[in-house]
C-alpha positions as CSV (number, residue, x, y, z in Angstrom):
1,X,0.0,0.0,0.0
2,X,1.3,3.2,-0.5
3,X,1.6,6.3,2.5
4,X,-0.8,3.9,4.7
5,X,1.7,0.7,5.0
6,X,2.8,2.5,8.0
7,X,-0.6,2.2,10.0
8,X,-1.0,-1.2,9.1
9,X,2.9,-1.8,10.7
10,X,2.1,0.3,13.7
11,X,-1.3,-0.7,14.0
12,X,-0.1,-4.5,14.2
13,X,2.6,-3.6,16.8
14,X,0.5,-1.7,18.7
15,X,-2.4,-4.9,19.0
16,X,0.9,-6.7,20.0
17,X,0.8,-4.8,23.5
18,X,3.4,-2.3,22.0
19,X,3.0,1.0,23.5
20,X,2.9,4.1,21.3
21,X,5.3,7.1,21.8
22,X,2.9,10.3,23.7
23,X,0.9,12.1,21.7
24,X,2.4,15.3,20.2
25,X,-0.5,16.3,18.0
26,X,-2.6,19.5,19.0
27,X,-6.2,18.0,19.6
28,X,-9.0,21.0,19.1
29,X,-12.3,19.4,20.3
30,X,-15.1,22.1,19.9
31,X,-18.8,22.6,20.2
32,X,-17.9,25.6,17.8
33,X,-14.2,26.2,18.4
34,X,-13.7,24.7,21.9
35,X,-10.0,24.2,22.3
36,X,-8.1,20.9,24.0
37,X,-5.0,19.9,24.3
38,X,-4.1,16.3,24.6
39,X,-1.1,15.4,26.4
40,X,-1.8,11.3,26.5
41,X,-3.6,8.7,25.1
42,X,-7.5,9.7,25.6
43,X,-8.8,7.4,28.8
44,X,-5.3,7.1,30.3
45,X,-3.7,9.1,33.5
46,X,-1.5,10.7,31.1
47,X,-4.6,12.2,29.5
48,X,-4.4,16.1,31.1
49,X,-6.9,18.2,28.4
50,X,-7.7,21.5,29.7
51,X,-11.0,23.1,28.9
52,X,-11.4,26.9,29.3
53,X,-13.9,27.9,31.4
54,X,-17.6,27.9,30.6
55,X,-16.9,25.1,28.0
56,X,-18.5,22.3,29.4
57,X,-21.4,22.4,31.2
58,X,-21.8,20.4,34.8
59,X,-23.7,18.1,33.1
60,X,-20.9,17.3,30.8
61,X,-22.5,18.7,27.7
62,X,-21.2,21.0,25.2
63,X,-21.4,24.3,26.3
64,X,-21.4,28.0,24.6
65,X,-19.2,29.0,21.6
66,X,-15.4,29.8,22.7
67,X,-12.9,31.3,20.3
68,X,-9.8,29.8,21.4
69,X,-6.2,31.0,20.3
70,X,-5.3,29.6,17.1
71,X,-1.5,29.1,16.4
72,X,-1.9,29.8,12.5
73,X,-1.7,27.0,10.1
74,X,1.3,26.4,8.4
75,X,2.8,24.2,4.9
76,X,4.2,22.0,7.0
77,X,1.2,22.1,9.8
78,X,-2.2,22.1,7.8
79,X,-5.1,22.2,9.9
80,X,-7.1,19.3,9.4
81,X,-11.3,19.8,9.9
82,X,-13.3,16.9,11.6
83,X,-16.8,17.6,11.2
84,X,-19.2,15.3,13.6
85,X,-22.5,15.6,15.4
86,X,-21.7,16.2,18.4
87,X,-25.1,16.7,19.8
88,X,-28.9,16.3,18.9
89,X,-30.1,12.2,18.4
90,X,-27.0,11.1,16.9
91,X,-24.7,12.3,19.5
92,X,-23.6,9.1,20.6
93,X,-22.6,8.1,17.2
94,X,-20.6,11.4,17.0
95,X,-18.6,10.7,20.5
96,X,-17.8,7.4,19.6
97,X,-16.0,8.5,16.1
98,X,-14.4,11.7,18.1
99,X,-13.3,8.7,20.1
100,X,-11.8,7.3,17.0
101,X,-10.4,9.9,15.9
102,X,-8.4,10.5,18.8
103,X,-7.2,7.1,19.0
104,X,-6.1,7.6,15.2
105,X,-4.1,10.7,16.5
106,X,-2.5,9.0,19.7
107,X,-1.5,5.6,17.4
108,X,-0.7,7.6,14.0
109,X,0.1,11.4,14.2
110,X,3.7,13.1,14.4
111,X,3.8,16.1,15.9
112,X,3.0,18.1,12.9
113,X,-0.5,17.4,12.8
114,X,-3.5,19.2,14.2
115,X,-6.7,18.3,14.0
116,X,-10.2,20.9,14.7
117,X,-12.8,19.1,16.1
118,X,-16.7,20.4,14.8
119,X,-20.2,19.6,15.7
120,X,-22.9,19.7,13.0
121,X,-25.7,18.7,15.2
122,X,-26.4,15.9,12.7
123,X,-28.4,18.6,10.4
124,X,-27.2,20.2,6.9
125,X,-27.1,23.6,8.7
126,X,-25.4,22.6,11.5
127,X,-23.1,21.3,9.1
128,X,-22.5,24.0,7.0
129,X,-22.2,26.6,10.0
130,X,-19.1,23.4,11.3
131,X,-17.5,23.5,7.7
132,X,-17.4,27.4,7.6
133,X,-15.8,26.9,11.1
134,X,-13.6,24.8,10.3
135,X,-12.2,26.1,6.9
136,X,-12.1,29.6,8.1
137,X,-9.6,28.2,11.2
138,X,-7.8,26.8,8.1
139,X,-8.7,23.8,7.8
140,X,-6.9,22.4,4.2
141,X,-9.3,19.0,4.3
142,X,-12.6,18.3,6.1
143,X,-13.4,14.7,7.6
144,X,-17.0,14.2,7.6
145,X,-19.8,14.4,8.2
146,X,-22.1,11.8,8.5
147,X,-25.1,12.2,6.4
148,X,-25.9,12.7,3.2
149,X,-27.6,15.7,3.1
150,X,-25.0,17.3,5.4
151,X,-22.5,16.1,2.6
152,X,-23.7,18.1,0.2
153,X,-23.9,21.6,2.9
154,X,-20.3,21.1,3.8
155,X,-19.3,21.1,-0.1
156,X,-21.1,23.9,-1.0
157,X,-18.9,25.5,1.4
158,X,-15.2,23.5,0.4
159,X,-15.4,23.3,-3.2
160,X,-15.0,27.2,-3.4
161,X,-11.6,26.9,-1.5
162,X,-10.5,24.2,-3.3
163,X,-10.9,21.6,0.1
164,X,-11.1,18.1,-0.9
165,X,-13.9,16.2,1.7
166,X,-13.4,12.5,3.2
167,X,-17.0,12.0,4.0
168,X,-17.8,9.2,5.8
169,X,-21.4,8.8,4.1
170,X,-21.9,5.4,1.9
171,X,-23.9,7.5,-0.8
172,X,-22.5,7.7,-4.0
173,X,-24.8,10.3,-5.1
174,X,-23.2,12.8,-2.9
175,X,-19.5,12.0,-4.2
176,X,-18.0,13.8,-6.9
177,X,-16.0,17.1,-7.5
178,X,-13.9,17.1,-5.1
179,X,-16.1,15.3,-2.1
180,X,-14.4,11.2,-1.4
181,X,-17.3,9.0,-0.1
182,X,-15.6,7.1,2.7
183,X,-18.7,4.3,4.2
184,X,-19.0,1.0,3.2
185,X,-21.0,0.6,-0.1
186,X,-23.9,-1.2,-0.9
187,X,-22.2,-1.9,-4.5
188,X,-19.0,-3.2,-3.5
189,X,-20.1,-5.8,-0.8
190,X,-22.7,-6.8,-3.2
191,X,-20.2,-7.6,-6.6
192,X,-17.5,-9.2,-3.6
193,X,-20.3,-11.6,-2.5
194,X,-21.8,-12.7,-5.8
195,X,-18.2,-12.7,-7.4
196,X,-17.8,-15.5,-5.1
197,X,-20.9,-17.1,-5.4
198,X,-20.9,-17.0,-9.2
199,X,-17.3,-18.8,-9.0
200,X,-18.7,-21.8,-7.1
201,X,-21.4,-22.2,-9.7
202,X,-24.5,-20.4,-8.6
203,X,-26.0,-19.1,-11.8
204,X,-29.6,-17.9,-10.5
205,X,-30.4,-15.6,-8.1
206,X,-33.2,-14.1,-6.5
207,X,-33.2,-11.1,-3.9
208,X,-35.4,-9.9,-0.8
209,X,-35.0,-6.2,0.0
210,X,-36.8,-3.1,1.3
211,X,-38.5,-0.5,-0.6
212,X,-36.1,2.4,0.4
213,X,-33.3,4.3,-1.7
214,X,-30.8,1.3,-0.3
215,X,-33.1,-1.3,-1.3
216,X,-33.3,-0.1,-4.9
217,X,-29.6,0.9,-4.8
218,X,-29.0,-3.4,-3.6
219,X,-31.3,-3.4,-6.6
220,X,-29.8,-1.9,-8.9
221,X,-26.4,-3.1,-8.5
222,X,-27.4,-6.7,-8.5
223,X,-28.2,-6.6,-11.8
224,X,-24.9,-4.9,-12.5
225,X,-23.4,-7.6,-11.0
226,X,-25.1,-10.3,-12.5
227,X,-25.3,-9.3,-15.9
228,X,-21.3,-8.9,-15.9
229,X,-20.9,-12.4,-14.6
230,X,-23.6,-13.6,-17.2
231,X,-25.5,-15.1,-14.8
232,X,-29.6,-14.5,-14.6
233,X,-31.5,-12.8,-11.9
234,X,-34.8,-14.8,-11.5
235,X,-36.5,-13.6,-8.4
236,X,-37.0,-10.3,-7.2
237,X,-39.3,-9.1,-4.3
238,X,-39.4,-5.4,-2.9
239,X,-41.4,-5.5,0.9
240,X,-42.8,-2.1,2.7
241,X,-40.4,-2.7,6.3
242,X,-43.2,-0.9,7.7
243,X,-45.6,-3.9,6.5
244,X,-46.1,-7.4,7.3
245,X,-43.4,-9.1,4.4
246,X,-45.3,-12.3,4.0
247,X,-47.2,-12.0,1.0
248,X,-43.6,-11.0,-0.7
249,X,-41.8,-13.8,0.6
250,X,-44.5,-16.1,-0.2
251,X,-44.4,-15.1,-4.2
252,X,-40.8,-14.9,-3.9
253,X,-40.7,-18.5,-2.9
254,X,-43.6,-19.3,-5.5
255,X,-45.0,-21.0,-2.7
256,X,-48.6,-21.0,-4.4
257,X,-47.3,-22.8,-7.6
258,X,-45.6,-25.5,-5.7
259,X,-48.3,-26.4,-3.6
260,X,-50.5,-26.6,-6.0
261,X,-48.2,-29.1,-7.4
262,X,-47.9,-31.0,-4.6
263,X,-51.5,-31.4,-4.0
264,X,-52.2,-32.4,-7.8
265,X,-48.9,-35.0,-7.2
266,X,-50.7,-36.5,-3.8
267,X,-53.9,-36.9,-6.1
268,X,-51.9,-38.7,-9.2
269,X,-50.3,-41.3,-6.2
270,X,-53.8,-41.7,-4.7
271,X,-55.4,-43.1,-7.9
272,X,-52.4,-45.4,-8.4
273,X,-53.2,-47.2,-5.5
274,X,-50.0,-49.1,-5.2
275,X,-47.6,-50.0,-2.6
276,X,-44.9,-47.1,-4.2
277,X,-47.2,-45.0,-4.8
278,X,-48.3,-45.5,-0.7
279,X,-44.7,-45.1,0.2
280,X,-44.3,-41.9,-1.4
281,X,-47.6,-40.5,0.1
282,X,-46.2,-41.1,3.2
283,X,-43.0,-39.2,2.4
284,X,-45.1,-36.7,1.2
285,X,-47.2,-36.3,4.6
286,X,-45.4,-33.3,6.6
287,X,-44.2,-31.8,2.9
288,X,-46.5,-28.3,1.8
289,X,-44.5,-27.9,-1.6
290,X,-42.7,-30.0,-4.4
291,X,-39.7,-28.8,-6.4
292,X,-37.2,-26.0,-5.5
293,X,-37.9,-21.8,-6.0
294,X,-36.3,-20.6,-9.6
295,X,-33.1,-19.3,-8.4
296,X,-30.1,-20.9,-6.5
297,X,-29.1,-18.1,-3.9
298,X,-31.1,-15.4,-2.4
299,X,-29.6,-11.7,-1.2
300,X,-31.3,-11.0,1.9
301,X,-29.6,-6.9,2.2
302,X,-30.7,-6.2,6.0
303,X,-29.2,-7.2,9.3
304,X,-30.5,-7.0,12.9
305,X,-34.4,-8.1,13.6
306,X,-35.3,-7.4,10.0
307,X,-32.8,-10.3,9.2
308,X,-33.6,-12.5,12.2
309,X,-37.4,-11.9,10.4
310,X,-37.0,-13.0,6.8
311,X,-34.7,-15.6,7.5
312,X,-37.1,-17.8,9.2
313,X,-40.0,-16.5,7.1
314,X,-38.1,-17.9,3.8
315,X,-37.6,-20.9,5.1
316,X,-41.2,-21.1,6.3
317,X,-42.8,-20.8,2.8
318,X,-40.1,-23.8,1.8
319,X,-37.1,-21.9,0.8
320,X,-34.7,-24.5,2.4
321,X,-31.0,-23.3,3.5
322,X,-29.8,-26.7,2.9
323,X,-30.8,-26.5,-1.2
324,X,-30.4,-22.4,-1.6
325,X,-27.8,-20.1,-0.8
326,X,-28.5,-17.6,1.1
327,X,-26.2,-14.1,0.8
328,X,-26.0,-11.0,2.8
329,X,-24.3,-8.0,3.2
330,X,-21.9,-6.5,5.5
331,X,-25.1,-6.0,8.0
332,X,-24.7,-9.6,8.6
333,X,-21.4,-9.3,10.5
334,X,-23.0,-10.2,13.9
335,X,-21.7,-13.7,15.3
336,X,-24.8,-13.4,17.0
337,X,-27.0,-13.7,14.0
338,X,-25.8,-17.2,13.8
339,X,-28.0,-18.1,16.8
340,X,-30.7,-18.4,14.0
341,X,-30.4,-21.8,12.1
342,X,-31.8,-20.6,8.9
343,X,-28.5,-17.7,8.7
344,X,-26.3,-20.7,9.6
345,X,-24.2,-21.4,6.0
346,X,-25.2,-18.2,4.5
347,X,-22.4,-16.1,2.6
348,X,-21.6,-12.2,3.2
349,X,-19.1,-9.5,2.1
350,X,-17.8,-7.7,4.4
351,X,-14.4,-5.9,6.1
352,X,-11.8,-8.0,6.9
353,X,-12.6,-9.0,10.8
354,X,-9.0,-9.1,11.9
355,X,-8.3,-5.9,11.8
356,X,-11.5,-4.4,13.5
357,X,-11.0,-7.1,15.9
358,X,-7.3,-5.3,17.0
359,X,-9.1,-1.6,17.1
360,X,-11.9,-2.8,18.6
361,X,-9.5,-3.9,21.4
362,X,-8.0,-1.2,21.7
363,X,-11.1,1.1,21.9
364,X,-12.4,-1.0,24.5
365,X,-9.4,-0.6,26.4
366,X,-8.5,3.2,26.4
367,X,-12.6,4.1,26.6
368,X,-14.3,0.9,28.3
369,X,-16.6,0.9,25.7
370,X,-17.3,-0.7,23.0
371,X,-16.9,1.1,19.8
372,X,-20.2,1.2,16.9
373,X,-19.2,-0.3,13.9
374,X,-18.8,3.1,11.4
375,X,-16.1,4.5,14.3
376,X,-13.6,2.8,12.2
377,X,-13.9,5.4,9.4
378,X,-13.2,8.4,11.6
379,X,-10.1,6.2,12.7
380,X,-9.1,5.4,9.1
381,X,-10.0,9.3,7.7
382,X,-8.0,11.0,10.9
383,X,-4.9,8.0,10.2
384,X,-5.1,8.5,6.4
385,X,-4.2,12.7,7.0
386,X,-2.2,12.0,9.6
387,X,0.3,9.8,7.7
388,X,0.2,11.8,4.5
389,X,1.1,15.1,7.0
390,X,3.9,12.9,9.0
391,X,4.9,11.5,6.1
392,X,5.5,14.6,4.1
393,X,7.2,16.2,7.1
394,X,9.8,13.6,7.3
395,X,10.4,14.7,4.1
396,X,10.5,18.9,4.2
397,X,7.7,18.7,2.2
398,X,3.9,20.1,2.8
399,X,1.5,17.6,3.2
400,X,-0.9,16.9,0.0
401,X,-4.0,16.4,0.4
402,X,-4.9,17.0,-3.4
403,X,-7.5,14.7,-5.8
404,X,-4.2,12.7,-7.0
405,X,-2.8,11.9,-3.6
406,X,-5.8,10.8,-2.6
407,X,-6.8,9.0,-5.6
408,X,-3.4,7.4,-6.0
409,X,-3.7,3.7,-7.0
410,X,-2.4,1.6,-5.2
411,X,-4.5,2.8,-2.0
412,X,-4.0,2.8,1.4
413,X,-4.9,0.4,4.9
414,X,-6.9,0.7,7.0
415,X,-9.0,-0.9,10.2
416,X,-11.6,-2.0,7.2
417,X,-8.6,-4.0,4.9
418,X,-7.3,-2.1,1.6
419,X,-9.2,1.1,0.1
420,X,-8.8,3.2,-2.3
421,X,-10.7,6.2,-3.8
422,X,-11.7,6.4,-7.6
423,X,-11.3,9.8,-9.2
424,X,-15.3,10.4,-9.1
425,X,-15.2,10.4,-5.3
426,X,-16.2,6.7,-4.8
427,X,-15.0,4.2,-2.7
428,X,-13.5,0.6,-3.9
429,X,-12.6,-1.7,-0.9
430,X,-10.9,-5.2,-0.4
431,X,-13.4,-7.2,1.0
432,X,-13.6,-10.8,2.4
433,X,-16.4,-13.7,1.9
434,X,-17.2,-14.8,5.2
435,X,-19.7,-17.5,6.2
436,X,-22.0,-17.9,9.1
437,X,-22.0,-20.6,11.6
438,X,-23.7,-21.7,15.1
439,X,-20.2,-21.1,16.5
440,X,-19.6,-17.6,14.5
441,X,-17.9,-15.9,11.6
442,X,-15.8,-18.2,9.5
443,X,-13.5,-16.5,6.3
444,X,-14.3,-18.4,3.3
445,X,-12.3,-15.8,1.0
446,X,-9.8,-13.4,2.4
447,X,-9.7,-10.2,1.5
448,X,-7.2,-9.1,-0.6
449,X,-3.7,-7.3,0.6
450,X,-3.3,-5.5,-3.0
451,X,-5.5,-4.0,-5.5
452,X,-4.0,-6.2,-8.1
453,X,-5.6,-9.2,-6.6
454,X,-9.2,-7.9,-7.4
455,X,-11.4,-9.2,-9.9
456,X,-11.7,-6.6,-12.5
């Protein structure tokens, strides 16, 4: 990998018990521009950050706007913008990537590095008010934000300066011109996954998702998929997640047709009236279809209670685990999904777990907590600046944070394997195939360690 082979190296050392040198980076955490200066590893005794007064609240929330004392940015010492929400509903989810961040900055940073910490309030005006913060501190890249339609407030306000955005939304609609789309895509887990399962001879497929802009995205890039693998896609039923999916898993499985079939087979024996004939009626007796559903694997996109629902529902109308494949998506990386038989075998696409594993660790151990799932992009964004900044200081050089150092080819590592952006802001990602089981997650495919090893 290029300029990120150095977090994997010190990422591994570090999950080896090997203690990181103290942080030197300047750590600006802010409501608006709420200054703190981290002189340890966040969660440790070392950890001494000073807030001015009137800051925090005695509650412990974020308190009133403070203009701190900026020392100005320099070539060598960009300012880099982190744009979260810090408060409203998603606060929680903001914290734990801060959380990230900082663990990024304590395992990652030299001490040319300085990163300003903003809270959008997880709304596209809270996010546009953080960006204008941040780049008018100086900031000469912005991290974040989170949603969508924050995305596209924070470039209206970067593009005119010429600040590239890592944004750590999975919605390709927002990337482009200058804005780098950082979350896990519905696209690339689903061509990972059915690469695979087209390579063991699966040729039909059918899919089960929700009517929603992801479930026609899944939808839409399944057939992508499958018409470049020349395989066929047989099956497909869209359910209302507010409604009762039955009657869509029930067509899906052509559960109607089969019966029918049984019941006209059961009729046929009965005026044979032979001892085979008996035999098979007997087989026959605790059986509500004949013959298989028109496809040989079935992409169920969802994870959670939604999963743990259609799972057992698509077995229940006679789509049977044991004769069709079923797929997933990264939502499926839950050992504890595999508590549910029907999951048990299926096939997913997601980060490589023995990375997240290490951070995950180490999270746990510097916050005693355990970290959501989408705080490893603030980790890899806040590592991915910090290396190309130490990396260009160790040369004399400024640190670039232009289109072609970010788009450069070979990628970089991260806690989510391999990555690498494409010049019209997307994502592409090394994923593995991993496979369910009563006793957990099993790697059937590794992910790759190069971007020559992926399928074209």
């Amino acid at each position: 990998m290029a300029s990120l082979t150095f977090l994997s190296r010190r990422i591994t050392a570090t999950a080896r018990g090997v203690t990181g040198a103290a942080l030197a980076a300047v750590l600006l955490l802010t409501a608006c521009e709420t200054p703190t200066v981290q002189k340890g590893p966040p969660g440790t005794q070392g950890d001494t950050s000073i807030f001015p007064p009137g800051v925090l609240s005695s509650d412990g929330a974020w308190g009133p706007d403070f203009v701190g004392p900026l020392r100005p940015a320099t070539p060598a010492t960009p300012y880099v913008g982190l744009l979260l929400p810090l408060s409203g509903p998603n606060a929680k989810v903001g914290q734990a990537m801060l959380n990230a961040a900082q663990l990024a900055i304590f395992e990652i940073a030299g001490d040319q590095f300085v990163l300003i910490v903003r809270d959008t309030a997880g709304t596209p005006d809270g996010a546009r008010r953080a960006a204008r913060s941040a780049l008018q501190a100086g900031a000469s890249i912005i991290l974040g934000p989170l949603f969508a339609t924050s995305v596209q407030a924070v470039a209206m306000e970067a593009r005119p300066r010429g600040v590239n955005v890592l944004a750590f939304s999975n919605d390709a609609s927002v990337a482009g011109n200058g804005v780098y789309v950082m979350g896990l895509s519905p696209r690339s887990q689903i061509q990972r996954v059915l690469d695979y399962s087209s390579l063991q001879g699966l040729r039909r497929y059918a899919v089960l998702a929700p009517e929603s802009p992801y479930g026609w995205t899944v939808l839409s890039a399944m057939q992508a998929v499958i018409d470049k693998n020349g395989d066929e896609l047989t099956g497909i039923a869209i359910y209302d997640p507010l409604e009762d999916p039955s009657p869509q898993v029930r067509a899906l499985a052509n559960y109607e047709q089969r019966h029918e079939e049984l019941l006209d087979l059961r009729k046929t024996l009965e005026h044979r009236n032979d001892e085979d004939a008996k035999r098979q009626i007997e087989d026959l007796e605790n059986v509500d279809t004949v013959g298989s559903p028109d496809f040989d694997a079935v992409l169920v996109p969802v994870g959670g209670k939604n999963l743990m629902t259609l799972a057992p529902l698509l077995a229940y109308y006679d789509v049977d685990p044991d004769e069709i494949q079923f797929l997933g998506t990264a939502f499926w990386a839950d050992s504890r999904l595999g508590s549910e038989v029907t999951l048990q075998g299926g096939w997913f696409a997601a980060p490589p777990p023995e990375m997240w594993q290490g951070f995950k660790e180490r999270y746990q151990a510097t916050y005693r907590s355990e970290p959501i799932r989408i705080a490893s992009l603030a980790y890899d964004a806040t590592a991915l600046a910090a290396v190309l900044t130490r990396n260009a200081s160790e040369t004399g050089r400024a640190p670039d944070f232009s289109r072609a150092a970010l788009t450069q080819a070979s990628g970089f590592a991260g806690m989510d394997g391999i990555f690498r952006f494409l010049p019209n802001g997307e994502i592409q990602r090394g994923l593995a195939v991993l496979e369910m089981t009563k006793d957990g997650l099993v790697v059937l495919d590794p992910a790759p360690q190069s971007f020559e090893e992926l399928i074209n």
